[in-house]
Structures are given as C-alpha cells and as structure tokens.
DSSP file (Angstrom, degrees, kcal/mol; ACC not computed):
  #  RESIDUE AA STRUCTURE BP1 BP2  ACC     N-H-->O    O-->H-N    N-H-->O    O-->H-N    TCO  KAPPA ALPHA  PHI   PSI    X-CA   Y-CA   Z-CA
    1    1 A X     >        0   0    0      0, 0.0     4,-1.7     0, 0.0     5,-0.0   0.000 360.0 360.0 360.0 -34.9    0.0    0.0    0.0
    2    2 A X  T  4  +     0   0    0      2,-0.2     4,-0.5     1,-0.2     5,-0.4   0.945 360.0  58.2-101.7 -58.4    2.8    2.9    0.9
    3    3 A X  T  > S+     0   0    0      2,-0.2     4,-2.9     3,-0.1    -1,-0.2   0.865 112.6  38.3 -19.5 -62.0    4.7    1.4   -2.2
    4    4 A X  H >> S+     0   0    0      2,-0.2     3,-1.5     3,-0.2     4,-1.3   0.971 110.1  61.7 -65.9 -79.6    1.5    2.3   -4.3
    5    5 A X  H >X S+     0   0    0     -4,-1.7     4,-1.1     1,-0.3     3,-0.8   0.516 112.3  35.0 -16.5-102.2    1.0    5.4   -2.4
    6    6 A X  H 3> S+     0   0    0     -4,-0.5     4,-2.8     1,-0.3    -1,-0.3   0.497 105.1  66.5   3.5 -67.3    4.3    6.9   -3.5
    7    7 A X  H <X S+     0   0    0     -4,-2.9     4,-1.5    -3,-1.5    -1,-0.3   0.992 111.4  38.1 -39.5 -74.7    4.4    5.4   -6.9
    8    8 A X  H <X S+     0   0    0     -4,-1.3     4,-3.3    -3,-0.8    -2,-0.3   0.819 109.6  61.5 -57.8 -15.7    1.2    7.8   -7.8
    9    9 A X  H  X>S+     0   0    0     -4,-1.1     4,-4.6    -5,-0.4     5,-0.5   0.956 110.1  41.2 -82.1 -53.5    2.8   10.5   -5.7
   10   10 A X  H  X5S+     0   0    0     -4,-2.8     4,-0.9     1,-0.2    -2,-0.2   0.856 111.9  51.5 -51.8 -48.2    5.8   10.4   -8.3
   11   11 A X  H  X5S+     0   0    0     -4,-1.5     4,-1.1     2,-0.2    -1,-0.2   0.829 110.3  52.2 -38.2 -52.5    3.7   10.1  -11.3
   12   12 A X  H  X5S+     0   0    0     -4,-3.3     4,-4.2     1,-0.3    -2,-0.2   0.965 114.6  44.1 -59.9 -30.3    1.4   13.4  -10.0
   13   13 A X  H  X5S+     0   0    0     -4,-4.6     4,-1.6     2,-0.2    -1,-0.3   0.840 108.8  50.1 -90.4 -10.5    4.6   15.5   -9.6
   14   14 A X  H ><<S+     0   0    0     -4,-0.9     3,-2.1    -5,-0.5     4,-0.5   0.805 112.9  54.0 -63.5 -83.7    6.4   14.6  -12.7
   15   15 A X  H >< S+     0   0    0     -4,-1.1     3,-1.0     1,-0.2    -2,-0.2   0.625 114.0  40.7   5.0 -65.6    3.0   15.6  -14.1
   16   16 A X  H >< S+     0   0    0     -4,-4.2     3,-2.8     1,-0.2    -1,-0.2   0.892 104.0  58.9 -82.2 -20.7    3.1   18.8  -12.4
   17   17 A X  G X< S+     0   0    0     -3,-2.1     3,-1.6    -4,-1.6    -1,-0.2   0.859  91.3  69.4 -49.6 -32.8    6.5   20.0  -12.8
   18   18 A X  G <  S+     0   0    0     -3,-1.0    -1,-0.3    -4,-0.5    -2,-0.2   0.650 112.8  36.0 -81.7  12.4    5.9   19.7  -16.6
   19   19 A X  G <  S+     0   0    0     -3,-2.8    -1,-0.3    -4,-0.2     2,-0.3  -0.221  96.9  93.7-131.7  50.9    3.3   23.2  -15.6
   20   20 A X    <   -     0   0    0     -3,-1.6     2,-0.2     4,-0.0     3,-0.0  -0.892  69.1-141.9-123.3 149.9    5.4   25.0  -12.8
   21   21 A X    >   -     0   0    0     -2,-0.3     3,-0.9     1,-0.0     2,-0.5  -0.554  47.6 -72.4 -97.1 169.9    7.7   27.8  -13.9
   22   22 A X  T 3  S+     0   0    0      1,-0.3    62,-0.2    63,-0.2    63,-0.1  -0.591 120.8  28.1 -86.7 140.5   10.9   27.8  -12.1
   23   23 A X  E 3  S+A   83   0A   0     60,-1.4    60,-0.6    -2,-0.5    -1,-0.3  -0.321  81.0 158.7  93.3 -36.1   10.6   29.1   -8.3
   24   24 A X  E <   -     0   0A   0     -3,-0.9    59,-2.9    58,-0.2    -1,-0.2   0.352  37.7-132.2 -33.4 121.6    7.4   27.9   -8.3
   25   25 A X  E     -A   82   0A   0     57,-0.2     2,-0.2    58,-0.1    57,-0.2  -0.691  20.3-176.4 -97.0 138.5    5.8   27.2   -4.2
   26   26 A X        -     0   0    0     55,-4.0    55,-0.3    -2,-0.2     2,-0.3  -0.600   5.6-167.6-110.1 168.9    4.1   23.8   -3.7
   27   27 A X        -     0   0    0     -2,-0.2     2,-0.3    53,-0.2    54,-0.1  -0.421   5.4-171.0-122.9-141.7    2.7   23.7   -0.1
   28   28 A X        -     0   0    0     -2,-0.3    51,-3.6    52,-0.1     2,-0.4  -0.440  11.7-160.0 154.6 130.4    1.5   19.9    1.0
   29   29 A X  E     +B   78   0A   0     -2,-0.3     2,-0.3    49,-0.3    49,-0.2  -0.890  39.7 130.3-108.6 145.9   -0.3   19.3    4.2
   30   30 A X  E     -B   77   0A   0     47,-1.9    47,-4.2    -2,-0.4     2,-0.3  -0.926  34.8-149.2 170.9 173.1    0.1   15.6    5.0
   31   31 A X        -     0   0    0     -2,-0.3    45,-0.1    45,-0.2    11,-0.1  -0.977  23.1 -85.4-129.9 113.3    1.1   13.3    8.0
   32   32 A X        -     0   0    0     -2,-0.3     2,-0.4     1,-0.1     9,-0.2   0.358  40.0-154.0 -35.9-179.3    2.7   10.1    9.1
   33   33 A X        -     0   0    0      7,-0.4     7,-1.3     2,-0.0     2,-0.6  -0.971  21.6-136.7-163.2 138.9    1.2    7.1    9.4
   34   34 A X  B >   -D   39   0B   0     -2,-0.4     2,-0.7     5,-0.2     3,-0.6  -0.624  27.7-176.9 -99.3  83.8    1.0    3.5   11.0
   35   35 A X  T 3  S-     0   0    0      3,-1.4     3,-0.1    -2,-0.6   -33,-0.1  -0.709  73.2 -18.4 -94.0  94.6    0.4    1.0    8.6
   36   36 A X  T 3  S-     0   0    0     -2,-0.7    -1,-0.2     1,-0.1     3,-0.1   0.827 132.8 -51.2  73.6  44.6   -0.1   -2.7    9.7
   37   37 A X  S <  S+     0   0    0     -3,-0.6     2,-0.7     1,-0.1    -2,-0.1   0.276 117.0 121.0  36.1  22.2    1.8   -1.4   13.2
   38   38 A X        -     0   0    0     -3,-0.1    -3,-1.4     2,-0.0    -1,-0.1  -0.892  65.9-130.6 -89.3 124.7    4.6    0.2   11.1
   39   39 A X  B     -D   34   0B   0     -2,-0.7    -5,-0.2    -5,-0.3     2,-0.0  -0.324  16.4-153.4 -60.3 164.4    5.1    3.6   11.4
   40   40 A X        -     0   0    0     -7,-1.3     2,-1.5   -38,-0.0    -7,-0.4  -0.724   4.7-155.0-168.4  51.9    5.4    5.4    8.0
   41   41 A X     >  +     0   0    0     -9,-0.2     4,-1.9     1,-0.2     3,-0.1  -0.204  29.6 172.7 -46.6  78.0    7.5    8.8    8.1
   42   42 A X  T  4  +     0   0    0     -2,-1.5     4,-0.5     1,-0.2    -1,-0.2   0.372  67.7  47.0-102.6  23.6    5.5    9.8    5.3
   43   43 A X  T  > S+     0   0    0      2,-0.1     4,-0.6   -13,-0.1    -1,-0.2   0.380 108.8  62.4-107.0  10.4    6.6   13.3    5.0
   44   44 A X  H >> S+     0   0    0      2,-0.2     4,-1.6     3,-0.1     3,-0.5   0.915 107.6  40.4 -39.0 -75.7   10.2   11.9    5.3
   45   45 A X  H 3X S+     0   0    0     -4,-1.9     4,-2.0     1,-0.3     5,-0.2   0.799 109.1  63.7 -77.6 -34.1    9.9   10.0    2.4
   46   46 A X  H 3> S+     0   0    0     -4,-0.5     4,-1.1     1,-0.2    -1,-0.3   0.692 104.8  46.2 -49.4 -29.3    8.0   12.9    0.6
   47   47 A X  H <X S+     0   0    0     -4,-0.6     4,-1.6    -3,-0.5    -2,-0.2   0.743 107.7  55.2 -79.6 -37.7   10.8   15.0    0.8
   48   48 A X  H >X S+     0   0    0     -4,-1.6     4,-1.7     2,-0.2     3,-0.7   0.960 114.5  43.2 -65.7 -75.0   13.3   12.3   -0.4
   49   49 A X  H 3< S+     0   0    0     -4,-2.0    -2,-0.2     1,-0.3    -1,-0.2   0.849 117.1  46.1 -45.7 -53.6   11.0   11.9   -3.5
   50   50 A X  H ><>S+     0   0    0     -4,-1.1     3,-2.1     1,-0.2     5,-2.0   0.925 105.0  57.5 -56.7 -53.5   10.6   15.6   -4.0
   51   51 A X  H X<5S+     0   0    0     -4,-1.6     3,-1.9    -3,-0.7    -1,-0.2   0.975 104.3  52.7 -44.9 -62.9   14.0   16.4   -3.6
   52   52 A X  T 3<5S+     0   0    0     -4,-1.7    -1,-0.4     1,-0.2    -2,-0.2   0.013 111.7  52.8 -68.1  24.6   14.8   13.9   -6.6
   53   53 A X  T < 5S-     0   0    0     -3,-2.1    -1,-0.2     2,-0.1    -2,-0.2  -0.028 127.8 -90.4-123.4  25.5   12.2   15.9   -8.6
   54   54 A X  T < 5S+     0   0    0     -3,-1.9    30,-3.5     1,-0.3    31,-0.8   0.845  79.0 137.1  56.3  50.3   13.4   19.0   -8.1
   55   55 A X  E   < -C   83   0A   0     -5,-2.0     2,-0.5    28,-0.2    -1,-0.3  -0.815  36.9-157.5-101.4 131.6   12.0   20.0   -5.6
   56   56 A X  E     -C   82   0A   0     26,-0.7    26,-1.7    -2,-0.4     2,-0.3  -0.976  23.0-134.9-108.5 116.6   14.0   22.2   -2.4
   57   57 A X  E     +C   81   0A   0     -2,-0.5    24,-0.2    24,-0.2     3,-0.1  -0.628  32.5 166.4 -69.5 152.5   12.3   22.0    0.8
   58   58 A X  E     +     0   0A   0     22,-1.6     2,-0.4    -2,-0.3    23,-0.2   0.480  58.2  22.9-139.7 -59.1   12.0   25.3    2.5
   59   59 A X  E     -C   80   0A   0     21,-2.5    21,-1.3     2,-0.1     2,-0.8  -0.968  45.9-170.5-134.4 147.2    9.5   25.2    5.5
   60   60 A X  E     -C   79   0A   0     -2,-0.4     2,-0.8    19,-0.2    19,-0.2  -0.830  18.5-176.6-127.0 106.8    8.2   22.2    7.8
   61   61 A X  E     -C   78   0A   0     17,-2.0    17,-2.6    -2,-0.8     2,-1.1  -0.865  21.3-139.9 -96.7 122.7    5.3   23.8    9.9
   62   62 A X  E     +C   77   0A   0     -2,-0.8    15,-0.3    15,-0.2     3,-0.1  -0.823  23.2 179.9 -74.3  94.8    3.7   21.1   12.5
   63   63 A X  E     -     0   0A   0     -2,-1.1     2,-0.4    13,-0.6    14,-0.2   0.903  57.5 -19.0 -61.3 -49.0    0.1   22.0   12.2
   64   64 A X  E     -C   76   0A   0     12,-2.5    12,-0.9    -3,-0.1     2,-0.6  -0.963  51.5-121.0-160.3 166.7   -1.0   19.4   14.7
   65   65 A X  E     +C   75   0A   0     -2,-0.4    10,-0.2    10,-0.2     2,-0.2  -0.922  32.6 167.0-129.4 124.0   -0.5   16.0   17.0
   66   66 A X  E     -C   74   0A   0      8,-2.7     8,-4.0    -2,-0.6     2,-0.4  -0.656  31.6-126.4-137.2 162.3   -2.7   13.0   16.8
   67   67 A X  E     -C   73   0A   0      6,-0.3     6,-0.2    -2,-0.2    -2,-0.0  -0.963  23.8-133.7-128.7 113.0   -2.7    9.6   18.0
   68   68 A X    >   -     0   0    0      4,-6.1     3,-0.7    -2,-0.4    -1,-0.1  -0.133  44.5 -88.3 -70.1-161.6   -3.3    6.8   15.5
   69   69 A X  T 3  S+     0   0    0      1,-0.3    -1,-0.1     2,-0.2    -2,-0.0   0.754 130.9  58.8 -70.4 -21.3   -5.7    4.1   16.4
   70   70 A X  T 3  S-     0   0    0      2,-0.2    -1,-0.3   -36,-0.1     3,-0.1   0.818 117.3-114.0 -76.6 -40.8   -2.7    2.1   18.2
   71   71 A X    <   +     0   0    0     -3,-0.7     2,-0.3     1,-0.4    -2,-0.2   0.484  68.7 149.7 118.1  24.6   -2.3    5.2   20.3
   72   72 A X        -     0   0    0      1,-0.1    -4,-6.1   -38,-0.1    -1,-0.4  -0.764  58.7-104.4-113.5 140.6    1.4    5.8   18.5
   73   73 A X  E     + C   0  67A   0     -2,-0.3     2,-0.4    -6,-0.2    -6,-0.3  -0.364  48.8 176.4 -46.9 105.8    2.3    9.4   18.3
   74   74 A X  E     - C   0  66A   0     -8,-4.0    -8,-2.7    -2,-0.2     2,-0.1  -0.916  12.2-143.3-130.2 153.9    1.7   10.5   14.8
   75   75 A X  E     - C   0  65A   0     -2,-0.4     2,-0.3   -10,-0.2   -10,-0.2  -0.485   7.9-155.4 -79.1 166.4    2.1   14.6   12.9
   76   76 A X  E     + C   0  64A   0    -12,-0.9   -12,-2.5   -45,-0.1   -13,-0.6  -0.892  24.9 166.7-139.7 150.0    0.7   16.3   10.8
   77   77 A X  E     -BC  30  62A   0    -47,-4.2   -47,-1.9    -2,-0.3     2,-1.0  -0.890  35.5-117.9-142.5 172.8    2.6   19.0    9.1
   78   78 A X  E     -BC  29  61A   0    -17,-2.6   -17,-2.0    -2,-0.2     2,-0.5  -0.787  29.6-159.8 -96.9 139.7    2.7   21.6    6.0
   79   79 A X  E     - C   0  60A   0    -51,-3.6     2,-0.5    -2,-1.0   -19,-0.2  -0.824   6.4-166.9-132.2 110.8    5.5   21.0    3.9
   80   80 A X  E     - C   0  59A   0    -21,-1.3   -21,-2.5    -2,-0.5   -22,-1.6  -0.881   7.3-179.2-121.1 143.0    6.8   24.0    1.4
   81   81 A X  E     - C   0  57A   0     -2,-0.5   -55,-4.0   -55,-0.3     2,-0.6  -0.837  27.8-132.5-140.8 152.8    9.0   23.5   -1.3
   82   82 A X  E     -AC  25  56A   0    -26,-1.7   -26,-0.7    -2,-0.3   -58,-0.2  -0.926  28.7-127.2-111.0  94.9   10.6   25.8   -3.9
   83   83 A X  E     -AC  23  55A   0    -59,-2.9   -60,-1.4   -60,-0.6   -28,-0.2  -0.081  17.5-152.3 -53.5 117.1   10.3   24.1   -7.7
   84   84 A X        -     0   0    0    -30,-3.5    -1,-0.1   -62,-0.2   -29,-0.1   0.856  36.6-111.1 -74.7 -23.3   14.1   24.4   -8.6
   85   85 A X        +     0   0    0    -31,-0.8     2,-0.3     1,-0.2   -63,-0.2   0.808  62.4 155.7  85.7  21.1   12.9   24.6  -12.4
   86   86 A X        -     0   0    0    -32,-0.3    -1,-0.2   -33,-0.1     2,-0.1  -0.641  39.0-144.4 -41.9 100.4   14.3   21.2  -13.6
   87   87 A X        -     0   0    0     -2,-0.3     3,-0.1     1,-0.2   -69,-0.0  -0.676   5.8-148.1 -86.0 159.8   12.8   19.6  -16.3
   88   88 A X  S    S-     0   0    0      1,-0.6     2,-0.4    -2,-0.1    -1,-0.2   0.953  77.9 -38.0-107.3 -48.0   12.9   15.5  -15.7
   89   89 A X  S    S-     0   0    0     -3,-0.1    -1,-0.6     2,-0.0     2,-0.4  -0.970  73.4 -92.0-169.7 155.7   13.2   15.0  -19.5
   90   90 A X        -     0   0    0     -2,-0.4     2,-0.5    -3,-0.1    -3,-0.0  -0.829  34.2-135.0-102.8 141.3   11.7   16.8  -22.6
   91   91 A X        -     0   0    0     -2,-0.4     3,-0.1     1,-0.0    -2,-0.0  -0.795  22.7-115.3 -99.6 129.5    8.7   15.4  -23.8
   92   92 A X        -     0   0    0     -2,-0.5     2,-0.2     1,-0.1    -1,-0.0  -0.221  44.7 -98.8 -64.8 149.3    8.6   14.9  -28.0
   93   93 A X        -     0   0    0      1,-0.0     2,-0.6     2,-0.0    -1,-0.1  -0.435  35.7-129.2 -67.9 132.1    5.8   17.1  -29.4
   94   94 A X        -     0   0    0     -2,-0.2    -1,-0.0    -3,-0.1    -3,-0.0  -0.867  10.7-154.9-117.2 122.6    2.6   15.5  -30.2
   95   95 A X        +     0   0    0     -2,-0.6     2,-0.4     2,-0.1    -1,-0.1  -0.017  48.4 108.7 -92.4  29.2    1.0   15.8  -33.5
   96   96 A X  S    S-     0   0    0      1,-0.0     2,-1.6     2,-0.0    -2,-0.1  -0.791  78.1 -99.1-108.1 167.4   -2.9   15.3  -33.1
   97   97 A X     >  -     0   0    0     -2,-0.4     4,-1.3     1,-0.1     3,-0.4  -0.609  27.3-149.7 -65.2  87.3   -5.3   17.5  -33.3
   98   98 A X  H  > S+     0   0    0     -2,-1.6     4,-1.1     1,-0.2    -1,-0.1   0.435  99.8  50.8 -32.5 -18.7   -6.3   18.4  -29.5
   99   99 A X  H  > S+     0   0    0      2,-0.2     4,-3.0     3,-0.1     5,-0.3   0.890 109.7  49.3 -92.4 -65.5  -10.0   19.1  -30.7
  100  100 A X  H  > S+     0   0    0     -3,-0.4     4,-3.0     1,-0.3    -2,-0.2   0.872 113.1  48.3 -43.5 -38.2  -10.2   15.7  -32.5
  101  101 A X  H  X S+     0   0    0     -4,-1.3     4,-3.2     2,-0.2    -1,-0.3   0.962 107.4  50.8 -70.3 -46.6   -8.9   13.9  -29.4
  102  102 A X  H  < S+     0   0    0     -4,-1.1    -2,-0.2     2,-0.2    -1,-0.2   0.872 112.4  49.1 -54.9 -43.6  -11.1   15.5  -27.2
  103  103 A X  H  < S+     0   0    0     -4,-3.0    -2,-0.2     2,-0.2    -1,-0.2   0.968 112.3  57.3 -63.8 -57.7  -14.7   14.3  -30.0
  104  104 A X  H  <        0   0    0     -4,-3.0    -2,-0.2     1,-0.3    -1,-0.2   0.960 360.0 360.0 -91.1 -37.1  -13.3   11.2  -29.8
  105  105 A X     <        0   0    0     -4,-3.2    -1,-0.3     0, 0.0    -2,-0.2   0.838 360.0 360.0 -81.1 360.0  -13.1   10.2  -25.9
C-alpha cells in the first residue's frame, strides 16, 4: 500500500513539474502514518522523492499532533518546497489535433 501510495505521488509531480515555472511554491499538508503497526514517516519520504524531482524544501510547519488508532504518536505538518525549475526529460511534441482527441473520448 505505501509502495503504491508513492508510486502515484511520483507520477502526479512529474505531471506537475511539466506546468510549474521555475521558483514555483508547492505547499503539502500531509502526516505520518501506522500502517499494519509500522510507522510510515511519510513526509520523510515525501521530501526524499521531491528532492529527486526538483524540488527544495524550505519550511516544515507542525500543524498538529494526533494519535493513530494504536495510540502511537503520529504529525501532521505543512511541507513547502521551492520548484528548482528542472525539467525531468523533454517530452517529444505530439501531433494530433487536440479538438479531434477531445470528440473522440
């Protein structure tokens, strides 16, 4: 499940990177997590992933402190990052007709 999680997370931000100009501020609210009684430093791991996508973290705000269902101490925090203005690869130019594509799905 945090495998999958991750995997999409990487897929959205390549996605968005290819529509941020460079500077560009992301914020993220998000939290850790205990999944199947392992904890899950998942804005840890967001910042590792981000980082490798050209991403700079900047601020880590702790919004709040909760207790998962296990009673283990979990965050939640804002996490804002500064788009370094990397492109991951240039994408070849696509020759249909946006209109046509659109009638047909």
């Amino acid at each position: 499940m945090v495998s999958g999680y991750f995997y999409d997370m990487d897929l959205i931000f390549k996605g968005l990177n290819k529509h941020l100009i460079k500077n560009a501020t992301i914020a993220i609210d998000i939290g850790d997590s205990v999944y199947a009684g392992v904890h899950v430093p998942v804005q840890q791991l967001m910042i590792g992933l981000l980082d490798k996508l050209g991403y700079d973290l900047e601020h880590e705000l702790t919004l709040r402190k909760r207790l998962s269902r296990d009673r283990t101490e979990l965050s939640q925090v804002l996490l804002v990052f500064r788009y370094k203005g990397k492109k991951l690869s240039k994408s070849p130019k696509k020759s249909y007709d946006r209109i046509q594509t659109w009638e047909y799905f």
